[in-house]
C-alpha positions in Angstrom: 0.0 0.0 0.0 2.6 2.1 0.0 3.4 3.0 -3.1 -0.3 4.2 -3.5 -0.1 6.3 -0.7 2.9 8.0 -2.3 1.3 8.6 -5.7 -1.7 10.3 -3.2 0.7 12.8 -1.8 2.3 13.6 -5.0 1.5 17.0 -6.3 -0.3 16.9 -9.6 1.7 17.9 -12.8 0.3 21.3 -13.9 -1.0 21.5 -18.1 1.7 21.8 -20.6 2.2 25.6 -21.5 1.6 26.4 -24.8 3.7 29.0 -27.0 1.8 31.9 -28.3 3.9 32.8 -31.9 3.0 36.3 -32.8 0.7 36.5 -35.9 2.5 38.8 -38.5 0.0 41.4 -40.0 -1.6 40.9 -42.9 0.0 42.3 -46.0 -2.1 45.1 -47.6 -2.5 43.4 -51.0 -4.5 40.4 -49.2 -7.2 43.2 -47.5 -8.5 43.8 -51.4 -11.4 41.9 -52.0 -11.2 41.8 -55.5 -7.1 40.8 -55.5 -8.4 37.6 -53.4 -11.5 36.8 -55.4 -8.6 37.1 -58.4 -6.3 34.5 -56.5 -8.9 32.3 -55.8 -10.3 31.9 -59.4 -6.7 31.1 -60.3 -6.1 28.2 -57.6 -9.9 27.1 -58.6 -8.6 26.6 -62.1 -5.3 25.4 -61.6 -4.4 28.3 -63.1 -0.3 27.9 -65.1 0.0 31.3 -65.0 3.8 31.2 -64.9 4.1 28.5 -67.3 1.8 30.6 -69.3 4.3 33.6 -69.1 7.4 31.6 -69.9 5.6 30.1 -73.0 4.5 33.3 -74.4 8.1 34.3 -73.2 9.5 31.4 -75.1 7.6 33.0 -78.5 8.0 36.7 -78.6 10.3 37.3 -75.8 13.5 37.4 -76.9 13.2 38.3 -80.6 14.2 35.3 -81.8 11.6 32.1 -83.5 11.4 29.4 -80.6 13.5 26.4 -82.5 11.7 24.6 -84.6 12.0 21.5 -82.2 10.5 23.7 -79.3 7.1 24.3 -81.8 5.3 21.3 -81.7 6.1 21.3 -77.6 4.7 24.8 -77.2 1.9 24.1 -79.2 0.6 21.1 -77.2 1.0 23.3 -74.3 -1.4 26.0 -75.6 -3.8 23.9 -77.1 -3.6 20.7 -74.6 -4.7 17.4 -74.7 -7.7 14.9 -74.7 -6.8 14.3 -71.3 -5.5 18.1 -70.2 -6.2 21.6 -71.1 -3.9 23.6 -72.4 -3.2 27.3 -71.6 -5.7 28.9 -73.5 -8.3 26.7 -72.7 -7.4 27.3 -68.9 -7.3 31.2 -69.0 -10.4 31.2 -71.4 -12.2 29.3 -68.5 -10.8 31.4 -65.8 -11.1 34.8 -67.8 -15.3 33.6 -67.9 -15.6 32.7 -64.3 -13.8 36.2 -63.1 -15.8 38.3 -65.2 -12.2 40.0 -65.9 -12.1 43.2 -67.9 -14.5 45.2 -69.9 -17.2 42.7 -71.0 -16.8 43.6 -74.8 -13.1 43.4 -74.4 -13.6 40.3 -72.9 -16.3 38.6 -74.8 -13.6 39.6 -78.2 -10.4 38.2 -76.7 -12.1 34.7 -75.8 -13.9 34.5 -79.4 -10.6 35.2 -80.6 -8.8 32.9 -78.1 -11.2 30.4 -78.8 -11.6 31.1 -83.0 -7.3 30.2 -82.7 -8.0 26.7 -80.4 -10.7 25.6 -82.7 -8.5 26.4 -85.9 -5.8 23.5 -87.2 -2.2 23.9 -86.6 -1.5 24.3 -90.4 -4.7 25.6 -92.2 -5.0 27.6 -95.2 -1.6 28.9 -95.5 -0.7 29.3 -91.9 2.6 27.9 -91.1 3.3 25.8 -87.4 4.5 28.9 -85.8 2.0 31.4 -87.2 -0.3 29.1 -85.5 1.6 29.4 -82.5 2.1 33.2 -82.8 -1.8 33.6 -82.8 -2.1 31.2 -80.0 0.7 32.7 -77.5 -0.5 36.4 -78.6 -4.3 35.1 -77.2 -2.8 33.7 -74.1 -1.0 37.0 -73.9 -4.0 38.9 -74.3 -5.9 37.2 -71.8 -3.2 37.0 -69.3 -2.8 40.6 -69.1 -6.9 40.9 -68.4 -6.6 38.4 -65.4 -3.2 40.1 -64.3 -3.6 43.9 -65.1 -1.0 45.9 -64.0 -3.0 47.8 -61.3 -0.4 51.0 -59.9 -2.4 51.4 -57.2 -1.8 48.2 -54.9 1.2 48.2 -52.8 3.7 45.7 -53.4 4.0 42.5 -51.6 6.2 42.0 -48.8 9.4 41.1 -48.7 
């Protein structure tokens, strides 16, 4: 019995503390409604937005034709799949849900994204990377409506 006795007397351990970490404040940019409806729309759709930018990039940016290897690669990635959606077909969709821009701007740059998806790579003249000009210049287009360049909201954080 006396081992019970002892465990009786003992004093009882007190809770585990816990750590309170201070909560950084929230960065200006997240406190505009219409920057995280933006966000959201994008993460909704899976959006590639940078893989978007470095494929339009890979076509106009640095003066140069992509190489004529890199075409048929590009291509697939603008115009997908059967099984996944390409660029276009992604920013078309998300351009749609967000109600981005003007809605006549808008309603023209996804009848003319659309006009290029629904138009074969090598059709009545057009070479491989005209096809892929049109395409990249539609992603371009529709990129910059999702993404405006808005002066007025502060940059993130560092």
């Amino acid at each position: 019995m006396a081992p019970a006795a002892t465990a009786a007397k003992a004093a009882p351990t007190p809770p585990p503390m816990r750590l309170v970490t201070p909560v950084p404040a929230v960065p200006s940019w997240t406190q505009r409604r219409e920057d995280l409806k933006r966000i959201v729309v994008m993460l909704r759709a899976g959006l590639p937005v940078d893989q978007a930018f470095d494929d339009v990039a890979a076509v106009f940016g640095d003066g140069r034709d992509p190489a004529e290897d890199d075409i048929p690669v590009l291509l697939e990635r603008f115009r997908g799949t059967r099984e996944v959606p390409g660029h276009l077909a992604a920013l078309v969709d998300a351009v749609a849900e967000n109600q981005s821009g003007e809605p006549e701007v808008r309603a023209r740059l996804i009848a003319r994204a659309n006009d290029a998806l629904g138009t074969p790579a090598c059709s009545d003249g057009m070479t491989r990377l005209g096809h892929l000009r049109r395409l990249a210049l539609a992603a371009q287009d529709l990129l910059e409506l999702l993404l405006p360049d808005d002066e007025e909201a502060a940059p993130c954080p560092a």
